[in-house]
Each structure stands twice: as structure tokens, then as C-alpha cells.
OpenMM code with the backbone's topology and positions (N, CA, C; nanometers):
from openmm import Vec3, app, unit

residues = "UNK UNK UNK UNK UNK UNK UNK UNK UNK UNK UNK UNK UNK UNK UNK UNK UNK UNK UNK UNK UNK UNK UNK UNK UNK UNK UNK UNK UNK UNK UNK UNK UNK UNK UNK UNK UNK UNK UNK UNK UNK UNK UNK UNK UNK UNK UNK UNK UNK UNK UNK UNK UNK UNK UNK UNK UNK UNK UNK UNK UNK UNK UNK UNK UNK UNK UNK UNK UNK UNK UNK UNK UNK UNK UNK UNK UNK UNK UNK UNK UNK UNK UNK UNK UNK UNK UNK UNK".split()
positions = [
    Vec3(0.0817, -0.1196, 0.0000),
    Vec3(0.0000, 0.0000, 0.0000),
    Vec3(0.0860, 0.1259, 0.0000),
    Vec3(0.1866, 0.1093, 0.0786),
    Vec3(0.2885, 0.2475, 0.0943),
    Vec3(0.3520, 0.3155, -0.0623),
    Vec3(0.3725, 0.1325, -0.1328),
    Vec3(0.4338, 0.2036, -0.2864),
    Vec3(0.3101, 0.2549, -0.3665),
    Vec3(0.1485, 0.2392, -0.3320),
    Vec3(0.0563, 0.2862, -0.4530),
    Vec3(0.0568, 0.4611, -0.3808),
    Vec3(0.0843, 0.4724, -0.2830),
    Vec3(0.0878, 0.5967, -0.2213),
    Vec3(0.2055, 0.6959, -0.2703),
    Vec3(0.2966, 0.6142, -0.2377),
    Vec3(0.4652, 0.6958, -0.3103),
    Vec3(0.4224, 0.7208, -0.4569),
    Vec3(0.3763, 0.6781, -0.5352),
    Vec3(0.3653, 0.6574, -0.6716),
    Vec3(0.2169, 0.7827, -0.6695),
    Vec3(0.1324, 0.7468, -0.6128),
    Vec3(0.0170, 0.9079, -0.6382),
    Vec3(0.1055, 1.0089, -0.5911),
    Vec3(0.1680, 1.0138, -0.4819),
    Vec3(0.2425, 1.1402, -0.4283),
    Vec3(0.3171, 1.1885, -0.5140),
    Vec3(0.4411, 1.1245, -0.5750),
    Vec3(0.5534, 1.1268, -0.6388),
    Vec3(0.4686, 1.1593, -0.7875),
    Vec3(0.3371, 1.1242, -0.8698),
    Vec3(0.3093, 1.1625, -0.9839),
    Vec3(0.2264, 1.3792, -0.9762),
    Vec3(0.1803, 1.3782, -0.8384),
    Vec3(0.1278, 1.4807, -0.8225),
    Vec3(0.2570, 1.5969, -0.7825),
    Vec3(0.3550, 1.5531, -0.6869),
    Vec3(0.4831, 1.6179, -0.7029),
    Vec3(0.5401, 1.6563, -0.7988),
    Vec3(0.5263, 1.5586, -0.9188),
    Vec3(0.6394, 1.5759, -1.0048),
    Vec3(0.5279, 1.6650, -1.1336),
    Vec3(0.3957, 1.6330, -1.1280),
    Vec3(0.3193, 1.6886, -1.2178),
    Vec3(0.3686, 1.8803, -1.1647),
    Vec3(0.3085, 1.8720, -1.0336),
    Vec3(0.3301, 2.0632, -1.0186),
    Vec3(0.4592, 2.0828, -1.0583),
    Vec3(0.5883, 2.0522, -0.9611),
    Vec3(0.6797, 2.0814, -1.0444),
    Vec3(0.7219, 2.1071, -1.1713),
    Vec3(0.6513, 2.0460, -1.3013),
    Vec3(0.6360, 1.9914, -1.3946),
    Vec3(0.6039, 2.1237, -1.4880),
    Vec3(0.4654, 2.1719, -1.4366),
    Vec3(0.4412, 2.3029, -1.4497),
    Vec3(0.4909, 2.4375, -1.4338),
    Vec3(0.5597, 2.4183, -1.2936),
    Vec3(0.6532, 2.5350, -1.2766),
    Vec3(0.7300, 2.5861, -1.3537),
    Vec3(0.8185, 2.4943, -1.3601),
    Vec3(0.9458, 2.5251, -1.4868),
    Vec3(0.9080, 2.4537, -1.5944),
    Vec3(0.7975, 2.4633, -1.6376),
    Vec3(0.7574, 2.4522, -1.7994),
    Vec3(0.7844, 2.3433, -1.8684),
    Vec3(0.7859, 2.2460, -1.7897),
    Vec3(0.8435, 2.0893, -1.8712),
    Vec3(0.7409, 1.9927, -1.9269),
    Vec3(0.6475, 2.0664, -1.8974),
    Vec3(0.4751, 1.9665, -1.8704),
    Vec3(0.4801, 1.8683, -1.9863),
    Vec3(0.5027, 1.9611, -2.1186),
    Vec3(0.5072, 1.8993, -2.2266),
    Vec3(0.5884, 1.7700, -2.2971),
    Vec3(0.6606, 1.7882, -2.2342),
    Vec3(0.7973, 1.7099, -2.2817),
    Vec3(0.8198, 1.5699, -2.1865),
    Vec3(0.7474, 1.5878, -2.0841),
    Vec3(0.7437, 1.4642, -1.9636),
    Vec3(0.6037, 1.3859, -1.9949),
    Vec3(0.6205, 1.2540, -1.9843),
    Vec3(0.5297, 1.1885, -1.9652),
    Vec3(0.4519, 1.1474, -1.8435),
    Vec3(0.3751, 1.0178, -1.7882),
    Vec3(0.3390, 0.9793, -1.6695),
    Vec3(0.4275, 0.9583, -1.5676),
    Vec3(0.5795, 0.9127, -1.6475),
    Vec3(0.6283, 0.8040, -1.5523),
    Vec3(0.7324, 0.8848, -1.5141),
    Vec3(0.7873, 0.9874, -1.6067),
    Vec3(0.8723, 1.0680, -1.5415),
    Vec3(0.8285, 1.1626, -1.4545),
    Vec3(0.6745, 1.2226, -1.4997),
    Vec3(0.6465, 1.3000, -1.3577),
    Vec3(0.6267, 1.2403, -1.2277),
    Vec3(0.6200, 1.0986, -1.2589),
    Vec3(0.6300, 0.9790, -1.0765),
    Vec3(0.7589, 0.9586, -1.0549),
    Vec3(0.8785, 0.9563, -1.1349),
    Vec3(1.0010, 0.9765, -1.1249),
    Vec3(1.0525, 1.0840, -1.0462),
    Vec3(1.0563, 1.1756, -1.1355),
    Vec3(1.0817, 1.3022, -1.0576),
    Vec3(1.0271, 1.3596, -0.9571),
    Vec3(0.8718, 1.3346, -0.9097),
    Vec3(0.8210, 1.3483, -0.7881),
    Vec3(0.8633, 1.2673, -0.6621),
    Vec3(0.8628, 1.1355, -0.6939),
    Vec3(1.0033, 1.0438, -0.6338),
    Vec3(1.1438, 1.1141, -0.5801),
    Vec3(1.2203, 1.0496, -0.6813),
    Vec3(1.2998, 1.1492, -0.6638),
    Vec3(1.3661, 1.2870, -0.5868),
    Vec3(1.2786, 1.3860, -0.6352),
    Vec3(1.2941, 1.5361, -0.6420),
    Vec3(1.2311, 1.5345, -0.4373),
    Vec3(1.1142, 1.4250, -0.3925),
    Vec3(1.0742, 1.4179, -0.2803),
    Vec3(1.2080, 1.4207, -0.1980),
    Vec3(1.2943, 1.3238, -0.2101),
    Vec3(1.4287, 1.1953, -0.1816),
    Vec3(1.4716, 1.3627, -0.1475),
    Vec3(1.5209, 1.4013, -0.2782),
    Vec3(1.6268, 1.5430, -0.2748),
    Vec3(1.5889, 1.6238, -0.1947),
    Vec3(1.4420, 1.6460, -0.2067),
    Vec3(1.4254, 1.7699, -0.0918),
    Vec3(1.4072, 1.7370, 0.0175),
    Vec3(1.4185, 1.6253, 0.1179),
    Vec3(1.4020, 1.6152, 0.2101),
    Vec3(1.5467, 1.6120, 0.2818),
    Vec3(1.6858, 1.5632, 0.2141),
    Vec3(1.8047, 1.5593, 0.2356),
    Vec3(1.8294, 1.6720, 0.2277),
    Vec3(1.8369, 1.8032, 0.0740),
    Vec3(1.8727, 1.8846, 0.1146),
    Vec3(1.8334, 1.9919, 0.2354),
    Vec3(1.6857, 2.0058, 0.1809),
    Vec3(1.6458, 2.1186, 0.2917),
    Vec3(1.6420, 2.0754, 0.4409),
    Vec3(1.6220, 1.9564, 0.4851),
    Vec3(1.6286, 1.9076, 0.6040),
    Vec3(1.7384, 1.8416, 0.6598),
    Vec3(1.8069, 1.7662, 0.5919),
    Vec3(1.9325, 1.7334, 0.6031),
    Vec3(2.1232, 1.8414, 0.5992),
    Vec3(2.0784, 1.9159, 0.5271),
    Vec3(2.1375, 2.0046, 0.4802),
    Vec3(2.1732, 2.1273, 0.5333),
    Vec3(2.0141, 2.2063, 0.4892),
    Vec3(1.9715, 2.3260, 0.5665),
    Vec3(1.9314, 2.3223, 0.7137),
    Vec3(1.8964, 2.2069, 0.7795),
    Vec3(1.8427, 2.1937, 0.9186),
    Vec3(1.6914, 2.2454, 0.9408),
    Vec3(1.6224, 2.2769, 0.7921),
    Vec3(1.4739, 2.2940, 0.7996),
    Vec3(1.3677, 2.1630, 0.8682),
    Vec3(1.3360, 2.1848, 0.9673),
    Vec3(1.2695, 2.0546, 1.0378),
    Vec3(1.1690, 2.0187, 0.9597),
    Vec3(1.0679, 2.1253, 0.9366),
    Vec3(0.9499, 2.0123, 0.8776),
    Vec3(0.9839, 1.9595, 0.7085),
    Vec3(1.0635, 1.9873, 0.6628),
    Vec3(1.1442, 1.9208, 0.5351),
    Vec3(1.1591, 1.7952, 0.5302),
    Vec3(1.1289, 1.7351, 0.6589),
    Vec3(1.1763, 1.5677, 0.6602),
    Vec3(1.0117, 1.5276, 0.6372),
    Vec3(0.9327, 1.6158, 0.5903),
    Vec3(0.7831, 1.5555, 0.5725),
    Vec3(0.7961, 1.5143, 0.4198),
    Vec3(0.8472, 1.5399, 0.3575),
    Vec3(0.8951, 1.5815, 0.2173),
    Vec3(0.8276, 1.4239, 0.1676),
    Vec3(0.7640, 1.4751, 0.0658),
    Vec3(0.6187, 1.3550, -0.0250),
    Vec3(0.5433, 1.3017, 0.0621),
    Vec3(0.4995, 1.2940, 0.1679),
    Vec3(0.4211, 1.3224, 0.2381),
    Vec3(0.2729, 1.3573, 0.1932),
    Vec3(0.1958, 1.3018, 0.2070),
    Vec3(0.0512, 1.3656, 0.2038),
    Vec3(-0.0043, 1.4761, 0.3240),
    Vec3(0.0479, 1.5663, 0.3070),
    Vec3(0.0337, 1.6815, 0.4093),
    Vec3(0.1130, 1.7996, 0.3636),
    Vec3(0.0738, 1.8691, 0.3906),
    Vec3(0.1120, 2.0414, 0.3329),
    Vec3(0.2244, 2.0710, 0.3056),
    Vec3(0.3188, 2.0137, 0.4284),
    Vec3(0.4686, 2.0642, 0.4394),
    Vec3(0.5228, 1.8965, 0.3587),
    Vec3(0.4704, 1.7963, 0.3271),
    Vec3(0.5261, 1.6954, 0.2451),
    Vec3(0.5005, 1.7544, 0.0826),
    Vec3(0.4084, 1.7682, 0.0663),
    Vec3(0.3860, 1.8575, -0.0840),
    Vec3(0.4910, 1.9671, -0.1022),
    Vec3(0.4981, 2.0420, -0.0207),
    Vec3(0.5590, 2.1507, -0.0496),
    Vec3(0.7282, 2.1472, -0.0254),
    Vec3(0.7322, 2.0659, 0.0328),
    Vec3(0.9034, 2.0054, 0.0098),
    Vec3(0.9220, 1.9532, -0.0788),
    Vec3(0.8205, 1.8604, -0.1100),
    Vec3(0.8718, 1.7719, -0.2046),
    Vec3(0.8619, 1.8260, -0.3336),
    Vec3(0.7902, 1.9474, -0.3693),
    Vec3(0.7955, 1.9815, -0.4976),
    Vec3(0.9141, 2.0793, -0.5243),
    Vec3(0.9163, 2.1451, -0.4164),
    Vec3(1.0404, 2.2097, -0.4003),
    Vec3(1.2281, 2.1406, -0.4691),
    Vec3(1.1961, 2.0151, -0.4058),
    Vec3(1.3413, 1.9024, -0.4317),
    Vec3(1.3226, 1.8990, -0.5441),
    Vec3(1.1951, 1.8670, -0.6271),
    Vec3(1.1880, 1.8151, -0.7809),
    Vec3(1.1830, 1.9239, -0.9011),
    Vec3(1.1771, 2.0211, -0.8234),
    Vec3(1.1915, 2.2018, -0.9143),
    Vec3(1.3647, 2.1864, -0.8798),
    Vec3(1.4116, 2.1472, -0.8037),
    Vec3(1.5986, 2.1623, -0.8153),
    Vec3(1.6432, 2.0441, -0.9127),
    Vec3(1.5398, 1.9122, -0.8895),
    Vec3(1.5732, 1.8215, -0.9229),
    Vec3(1.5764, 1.8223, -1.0895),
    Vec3(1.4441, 1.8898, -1.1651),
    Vec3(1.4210, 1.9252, -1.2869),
    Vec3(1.5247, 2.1165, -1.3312),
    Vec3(1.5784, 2.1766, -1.2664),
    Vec3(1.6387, 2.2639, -1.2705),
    Vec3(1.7999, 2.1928, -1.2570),
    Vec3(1.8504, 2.1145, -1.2302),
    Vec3(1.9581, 2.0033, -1.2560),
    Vec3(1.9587, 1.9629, -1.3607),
    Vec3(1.8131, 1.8636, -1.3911),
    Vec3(1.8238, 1.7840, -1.5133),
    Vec3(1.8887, 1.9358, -1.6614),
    Vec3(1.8234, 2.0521, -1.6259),
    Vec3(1.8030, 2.1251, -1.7414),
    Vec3(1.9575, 2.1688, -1.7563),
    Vec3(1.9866, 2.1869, -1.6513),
    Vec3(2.1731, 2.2407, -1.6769),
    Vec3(2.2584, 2.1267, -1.7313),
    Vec3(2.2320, 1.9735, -1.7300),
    Vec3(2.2760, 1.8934, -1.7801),
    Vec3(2.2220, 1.8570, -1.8802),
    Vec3(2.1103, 1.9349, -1.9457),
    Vec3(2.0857, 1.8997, -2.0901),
    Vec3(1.9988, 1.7680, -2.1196),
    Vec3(1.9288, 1.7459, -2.0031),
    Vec3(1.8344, 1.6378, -2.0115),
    Vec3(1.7410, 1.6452, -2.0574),
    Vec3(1.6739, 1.7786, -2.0161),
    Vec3(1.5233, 1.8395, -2.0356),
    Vec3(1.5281, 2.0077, -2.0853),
    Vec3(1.4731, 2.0046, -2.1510),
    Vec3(1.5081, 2.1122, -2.2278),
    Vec3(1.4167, 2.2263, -2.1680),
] * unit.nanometer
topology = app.Topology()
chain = topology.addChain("A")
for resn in residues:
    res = topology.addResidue(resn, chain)
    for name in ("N", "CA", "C"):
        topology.addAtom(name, app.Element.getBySymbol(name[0]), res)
């Protein structure tokens, strides 16, 4: 049950992100569950691990401060991919 959860979280993460920096088009299903994945992973290490932001360790999370970390990690995570020429 935890992975059909990671997988809605991680597709709705990676969808907003997705939008932010303008990638909507160019990503499919599986990369916006990728990168919401993912980009969750990143933002919870950096900003909480990193920065010492406490509620950051909510990061993909179904709750306010898990959304909002986690889209956060996957806007660095898709702002990475773009400097390496992954995603245009």
C-alpha cells in the first residue's frame, strides 16, 4: 500500500513541479512519478538534512509541508536535469 501511495504522491509532485518550470510537455506519466520520487528523496536531504529545515523531513508526504518540500526538491531536481541537458 505504501508504494501505490509513493507513486500518487511522487506523480502529483512531479506533475506541479512539472508546471513550474515549464516541462509539462515534454514529460510523460512516468517521469512525472520519477521526478516526484525522486525530487521528494532530494528535498528532504537537502532542505532538512542540509539546511536543518525541520518540517522538510515531511517531504512527499501527504500533508502540506510533504507537498511543499517535495515539490520544491523536484523544481531543483528538474532545474539540474536542465543544466545537464536532459530536459530542455
Amino acid at each position: 500500500m505504501n508504494w501505490i501511495l509513493a507513486i500518487i504522491a511522487g506523480a502529483i509532485i512531479g506533475w506541479i513541479a512539472s508546471l513550474v518550470m515549464n516541462t509539462d510537455e515534454q514529460q510523460g506519466a512516468v517521469a512525472n512519478i520519477l521526478i516526484g520520487i525522486v525530487g521528494s528523496l532530494l528535498g528532504q536531504w537537502l532542505f532538512s538534512g542540509v539546511f536543518g529545515v525541520a518540517s522538510a523531513s515531511a517531504a512527499g508526504g501527504f500533508s502540506f509541508y510533504g507537498l511543499l518540500w517535495g515539490v520544491l526538491g523536484a523544481i531543483v531536481l528538474i532545474a539540474i536535469l536542465k543544466a545537464v541537458r536532459v530536459l530542455r
